[in-house]
C-alpha positions in Angstrom: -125.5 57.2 -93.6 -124.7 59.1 -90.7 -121.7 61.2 -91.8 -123.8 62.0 -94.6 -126.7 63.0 -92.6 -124.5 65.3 -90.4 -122.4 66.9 -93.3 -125.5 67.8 -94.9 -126.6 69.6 -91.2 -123.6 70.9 -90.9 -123.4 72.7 -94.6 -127.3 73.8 -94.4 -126.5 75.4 -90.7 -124.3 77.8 -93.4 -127.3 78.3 -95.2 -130.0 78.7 -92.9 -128.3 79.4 -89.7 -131.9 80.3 -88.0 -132.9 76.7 -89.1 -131.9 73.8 -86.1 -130.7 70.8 -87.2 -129.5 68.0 -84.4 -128.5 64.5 -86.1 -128.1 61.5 -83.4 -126.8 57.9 -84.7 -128.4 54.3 -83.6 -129.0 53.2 -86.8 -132.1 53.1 -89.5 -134.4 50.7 -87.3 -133.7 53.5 -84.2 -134.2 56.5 -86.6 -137.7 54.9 -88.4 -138.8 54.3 -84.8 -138.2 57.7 -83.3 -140.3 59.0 -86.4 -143.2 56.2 -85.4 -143.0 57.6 -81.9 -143.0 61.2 -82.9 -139.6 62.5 -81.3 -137.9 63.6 -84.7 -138.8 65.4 -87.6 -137.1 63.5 -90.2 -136.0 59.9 -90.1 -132.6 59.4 -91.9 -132.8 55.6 -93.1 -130.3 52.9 -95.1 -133.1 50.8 -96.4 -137.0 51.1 -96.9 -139.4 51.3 -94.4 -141.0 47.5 -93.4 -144.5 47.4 -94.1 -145.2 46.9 -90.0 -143.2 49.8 -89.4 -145.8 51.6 -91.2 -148.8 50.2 -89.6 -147.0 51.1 -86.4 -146.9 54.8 -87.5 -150.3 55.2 -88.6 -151.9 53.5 -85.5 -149.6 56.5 -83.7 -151.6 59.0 -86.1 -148.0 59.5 -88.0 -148.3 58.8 -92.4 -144.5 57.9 -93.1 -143.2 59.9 -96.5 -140.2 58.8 -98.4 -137.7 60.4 -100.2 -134.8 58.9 -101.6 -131.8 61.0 -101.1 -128.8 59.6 -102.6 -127.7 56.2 -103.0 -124.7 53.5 -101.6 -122.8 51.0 -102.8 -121.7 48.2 -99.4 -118.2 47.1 -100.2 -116.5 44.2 -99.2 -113.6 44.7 -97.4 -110.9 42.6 -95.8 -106.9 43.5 -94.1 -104.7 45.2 -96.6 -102.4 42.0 -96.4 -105.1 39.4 -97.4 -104.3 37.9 -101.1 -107.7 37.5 -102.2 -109.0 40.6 -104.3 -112.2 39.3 -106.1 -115.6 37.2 -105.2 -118.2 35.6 -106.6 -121.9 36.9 -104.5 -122.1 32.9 -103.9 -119.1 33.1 -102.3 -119.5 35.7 -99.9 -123.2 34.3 -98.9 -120.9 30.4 -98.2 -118.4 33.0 -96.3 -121.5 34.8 -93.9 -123.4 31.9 -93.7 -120.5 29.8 -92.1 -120.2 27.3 -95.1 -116.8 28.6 -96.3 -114.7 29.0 -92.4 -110.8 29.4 -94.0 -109.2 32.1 -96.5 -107.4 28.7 -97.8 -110.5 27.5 -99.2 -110.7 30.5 -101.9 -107.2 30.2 -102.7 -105.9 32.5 -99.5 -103.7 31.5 -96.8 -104.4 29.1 -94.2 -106.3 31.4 -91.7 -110.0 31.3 -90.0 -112.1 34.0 -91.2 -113.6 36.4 -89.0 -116.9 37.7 -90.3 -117.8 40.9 -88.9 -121.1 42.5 -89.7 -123.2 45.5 -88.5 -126.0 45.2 -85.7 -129.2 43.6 -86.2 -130.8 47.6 -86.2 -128.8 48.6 -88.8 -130.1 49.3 -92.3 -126.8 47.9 -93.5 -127.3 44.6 -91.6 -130.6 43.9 -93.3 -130.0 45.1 -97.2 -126.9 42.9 -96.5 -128.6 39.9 -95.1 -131.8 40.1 -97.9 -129.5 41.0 -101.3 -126.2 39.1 -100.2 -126.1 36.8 -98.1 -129.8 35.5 -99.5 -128.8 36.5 -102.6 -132.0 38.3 -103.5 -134.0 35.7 -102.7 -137.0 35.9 -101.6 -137.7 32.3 -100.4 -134.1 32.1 -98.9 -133.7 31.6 -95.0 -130.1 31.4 -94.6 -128.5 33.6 -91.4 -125.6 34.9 -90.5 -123.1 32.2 -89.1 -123.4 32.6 -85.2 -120.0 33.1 -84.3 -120.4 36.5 -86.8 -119.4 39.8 -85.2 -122.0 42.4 -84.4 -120.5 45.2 -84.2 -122.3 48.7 -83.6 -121.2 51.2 -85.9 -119.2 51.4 -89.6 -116.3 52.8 -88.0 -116.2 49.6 -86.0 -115.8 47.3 -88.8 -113.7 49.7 -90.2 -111.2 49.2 -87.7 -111.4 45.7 -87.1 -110.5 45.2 -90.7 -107.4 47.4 -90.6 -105.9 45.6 -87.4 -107.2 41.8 -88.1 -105.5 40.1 -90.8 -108.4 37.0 -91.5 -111.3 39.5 -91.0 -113.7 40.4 -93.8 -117.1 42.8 -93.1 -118.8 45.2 -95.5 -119.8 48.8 -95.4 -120.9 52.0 -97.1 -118.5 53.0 -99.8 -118.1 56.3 -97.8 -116.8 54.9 -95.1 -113.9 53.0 -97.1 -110.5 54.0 -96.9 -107.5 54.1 -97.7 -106.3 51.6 -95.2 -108.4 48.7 -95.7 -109.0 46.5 -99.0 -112.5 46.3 -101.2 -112.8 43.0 -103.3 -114.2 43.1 -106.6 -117.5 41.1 -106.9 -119.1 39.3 -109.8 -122.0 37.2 -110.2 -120.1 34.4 -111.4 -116.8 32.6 -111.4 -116.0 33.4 -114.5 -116.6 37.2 -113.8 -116.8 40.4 -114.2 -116.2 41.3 -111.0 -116.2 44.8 -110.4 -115.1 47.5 -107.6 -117.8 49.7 -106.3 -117.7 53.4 -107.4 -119.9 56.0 -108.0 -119.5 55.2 -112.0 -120.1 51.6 -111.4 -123.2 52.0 -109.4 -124.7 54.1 -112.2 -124.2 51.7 -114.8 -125.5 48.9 -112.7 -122.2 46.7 -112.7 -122.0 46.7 -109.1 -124.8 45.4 -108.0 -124.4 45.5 -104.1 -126.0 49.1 -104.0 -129.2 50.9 -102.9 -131.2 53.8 -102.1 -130.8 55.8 -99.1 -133.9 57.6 -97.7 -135.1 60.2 -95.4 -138.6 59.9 -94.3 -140.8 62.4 -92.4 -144.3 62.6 -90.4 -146.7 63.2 -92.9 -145.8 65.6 -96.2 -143.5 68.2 -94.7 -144.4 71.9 -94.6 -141.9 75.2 -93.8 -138.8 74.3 -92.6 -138.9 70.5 -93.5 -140.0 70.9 -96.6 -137.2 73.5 -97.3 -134.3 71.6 -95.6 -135.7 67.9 -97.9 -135.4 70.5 -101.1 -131.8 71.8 -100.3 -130.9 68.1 -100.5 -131.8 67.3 -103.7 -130.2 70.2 -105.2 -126.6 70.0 -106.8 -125.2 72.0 -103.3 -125.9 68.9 -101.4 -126.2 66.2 -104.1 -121.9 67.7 -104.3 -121.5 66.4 -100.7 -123.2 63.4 -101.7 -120.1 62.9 -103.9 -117.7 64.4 -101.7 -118.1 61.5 -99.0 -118.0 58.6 -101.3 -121.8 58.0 -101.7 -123.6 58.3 -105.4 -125.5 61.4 -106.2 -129.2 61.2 -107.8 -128.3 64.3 -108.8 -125.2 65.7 -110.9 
């Protein structure tokens, strides 16, 4: 969520141009641990805080708060070129998890796949691995194939899909372009499958979608407080919009 994060600096610098606002990237696990060790103010995060990382905090004198701030869909993606348009969540957990290893066996063309995935910090990586590729299941232990792609940023994956014709990966629906193409995903074979959108989301068709969250030291106060209030207002729940991710607030 770190275009959002820095559009939403950027605009409020406009507002409040006596307020200072510096946003770095790293992903969630980086961000939630610079809050544990007191460096930043606010924590910008892709999934929820884990229950350790909270003990961590309050053994450093630091009560995590959290606020939800807008939410995501991840979108599948794959090359442009690739035939296959829709999935089954089954499917795409076979495709991670190294059962499924050719496009031909879901009706594609005779190619390897190439699974490319976000680091093992990222917020992304873990909401993927727990709701997708365990399908939500709590008792389920299945990994990533090891011969997956970590790769370190959105943009990444991004371009590896445009350029690699038997690639797949996932990302925020704000980072999806133009250039690259989302498969529709269903729970079953014999559908719905549906395209992730801010309307979709909403309704809860797409399922693949969460909260994203901003968490601070303790309840914040002055200039915290204010900046956490300007976000949830239609100003900034616009921008929300503007870059692809769904709004809490219209």
């Amino acid at each position: 969520m770190v275009n959002l994060a820095l559009a939403w600096a950027e605009r409020y610098q406009d507002v409040r141009p006596d307020v200072a606002i510096a946003v770095t990237g790293g992903g969630s696990g980086t961000g939630i641990a610079s809050l544990i060790n007191g460096t930043v103010s606010v924590a910008n995060a892709s999934r929820s805080i884990k229950a350790e990382e909270i003990e961590n905090a309050r053994a450093n004198g630091i009560d995590p708060v959290e606020f939800v701030v807008a939410r995501d869909a991840i979108a599948v993606i794959v090359h442009p070129s690739n035939p296959i348009d829709h999935l089954t969540l089954q499917q795409i957990s076979d495709i991670y998890s190294g059962k499924l290893t050719n496009w031909q066996e879901l009706g594609g063309e005779d190619r390897p796949i190439v699974r490319l995935s976000r680091e093992t910090n990222s917020g992304t990586h873990v909401y993927f691995l727990e709701t997708v590729v365990r399908l939500g299941q709590k008792d389920n232990n299945t990994f990533f194939s090891a011969d997956t792609l970590l790769l370190p940023s959105s943009e990444g994956i991004g371009a590896e899909v445009r350029q690699n014709p038997n690639a797949i990966g996932y990302d925020g629906l704000g980072y999806v372009t133009d250039d690259m193409k989302t498969i529709a995903v269903g729970l079953t074979a014999e559908g719905p499958f549906w395209l992730p959108s801010i309307e979709t989301v909403n309704s809860g068709d797409y399922t693949v979608a969460r909260d994203l969250y901003m968490y601070t030291a303790g309840v914040p106060t002055d200039s915290v407080a204010e900046y956490l209030d300007w976000i949830h207002r239609a100003e900034a729940q616009a921008i929300v919009r503007e870059l692809g991710f769904v709004p809490i607030q219209e």
